[in-house]
N, C-alpha and C positions, 0 to 999 in steps of 0.2 A: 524377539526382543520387544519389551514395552516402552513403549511412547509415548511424553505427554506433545502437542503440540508444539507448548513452546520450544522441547526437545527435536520434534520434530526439524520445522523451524532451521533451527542449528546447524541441523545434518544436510538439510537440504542446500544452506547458503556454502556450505562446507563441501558439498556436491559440485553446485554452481562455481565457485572459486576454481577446485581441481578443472575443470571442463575447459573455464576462462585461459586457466593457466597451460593448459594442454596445446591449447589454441594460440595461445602467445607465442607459446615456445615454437611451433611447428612454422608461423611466420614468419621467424628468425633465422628458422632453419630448413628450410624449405627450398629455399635457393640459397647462394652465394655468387658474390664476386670473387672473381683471380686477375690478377693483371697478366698479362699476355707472356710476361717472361717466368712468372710463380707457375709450380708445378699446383695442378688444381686439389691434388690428394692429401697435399699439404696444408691445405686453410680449408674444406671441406669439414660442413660441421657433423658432427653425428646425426643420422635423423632415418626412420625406417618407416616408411611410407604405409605399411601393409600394421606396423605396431599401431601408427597411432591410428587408422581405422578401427582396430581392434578397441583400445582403449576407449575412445571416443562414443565409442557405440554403447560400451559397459558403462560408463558415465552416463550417457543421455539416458539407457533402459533403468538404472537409478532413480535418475532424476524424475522418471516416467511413473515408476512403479511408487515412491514417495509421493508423488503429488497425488497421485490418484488416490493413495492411502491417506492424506489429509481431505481429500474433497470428501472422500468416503467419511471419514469422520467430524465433519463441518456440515455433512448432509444428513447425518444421524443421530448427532447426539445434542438432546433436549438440554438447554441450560435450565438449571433450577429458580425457580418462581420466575420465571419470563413466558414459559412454554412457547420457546419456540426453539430451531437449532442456530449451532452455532455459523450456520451458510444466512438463515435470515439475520439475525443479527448484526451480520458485517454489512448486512444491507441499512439496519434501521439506522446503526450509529452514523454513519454520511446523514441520511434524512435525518437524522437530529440535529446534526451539525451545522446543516443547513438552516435549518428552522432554528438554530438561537442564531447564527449570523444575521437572517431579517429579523428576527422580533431584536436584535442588540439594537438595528437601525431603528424599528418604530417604538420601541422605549426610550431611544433618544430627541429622538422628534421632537420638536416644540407644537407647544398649541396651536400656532399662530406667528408664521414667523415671512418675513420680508422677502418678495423674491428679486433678484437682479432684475434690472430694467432693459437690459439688451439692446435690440435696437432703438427702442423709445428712449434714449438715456438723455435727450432734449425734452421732455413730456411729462407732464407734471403730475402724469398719472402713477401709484405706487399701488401693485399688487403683493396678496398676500397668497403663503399658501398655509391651509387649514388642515390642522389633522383630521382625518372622516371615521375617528376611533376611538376608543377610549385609550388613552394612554398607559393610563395604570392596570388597566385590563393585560395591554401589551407586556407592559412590567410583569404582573404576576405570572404570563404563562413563560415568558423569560427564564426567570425564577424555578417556574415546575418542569421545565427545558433542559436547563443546565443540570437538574439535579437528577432526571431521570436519564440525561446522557451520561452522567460521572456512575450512577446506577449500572445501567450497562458497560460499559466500560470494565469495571470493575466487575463485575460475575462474570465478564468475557475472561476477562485475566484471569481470574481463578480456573474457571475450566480449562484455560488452555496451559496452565503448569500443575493441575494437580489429577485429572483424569485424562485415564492411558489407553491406546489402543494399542494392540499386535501389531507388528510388521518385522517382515525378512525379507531381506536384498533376495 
């Protein structure tokens, strides 16, 4: 079958869900209580120790053979005009992310702006603190920041809902 990622995606949280749930239920049912005078055959819940090994394993080797079929394909496949794949890219957008979070703080910055006086707050003396930058320097890579994150972003999105790779459970 063909896959796009964000298909992928899907199948896999759809994977994980089934597992969770397998997992839920075998808690519930795994043991029970009887009270001393109730026959225990009687409120014993269904539950087959050897099935859900079975299932559990086909779920995980899924989940195994999926994930590996997406690293495979985040390890391989070149996004257009970026040139690089789509494993680096999940890496740049964080570091870009990063890097408009402090340049949002140092395009906010004031030039020159008053610091708390702390312990000296009897002391007639008033410190500043100075930016050691250009500000609007800070503003424009801000600016080239933001747009080259929503850049990515966006060619991410598109490769991962419209090119497909192979895969069979």
């Amino acid at each position: 079958m063909k896959l796009t990622s964000a298909e992928a995606a899907k199948v896999l949280r759809k994977l994980n869900d089934s597992l969770n749930d397998l997992g839920n239920h075998e808690t519930m049912s795994m043991s029970f209580v009887a009270a001393i005078s109730e026959d225990p055959e009687s409120v014993r819940p269904k539950y087959d120790y050897k099935d859900v090994r079975v299932k559990e394993e086909e779920l995980c080797a899924k989940i195994r053979k999926l994930k590996h079929a997406i690293n495979v394909f985040n390890s391989t496949t070149v996004i257009p005009g970026w040139n690089i794949t789509i494993d680096e890219m999940l890496i740049l957008i964080p570091q870009l992310t990063a890097k408009k979070e402090k340049l949002s703080m140092m395009k906010n910055r004031l030039p020159k702006e008053r610091v708390a006086a702390g312990m000296r707050s009897a002391s007639n003396i008033i410190d500043y603190r100075y930016a050691n930058y250009d500000i609007d320097a800070a503003q424009a890579d801000y600016d080239a920041t933001v747009d080259r994150l929503a850049k990515a972003q966006t060619a991410l999105d598109l490769v991962n809902s419209t090119v497909t790779f192979d895969f069979e459970f």
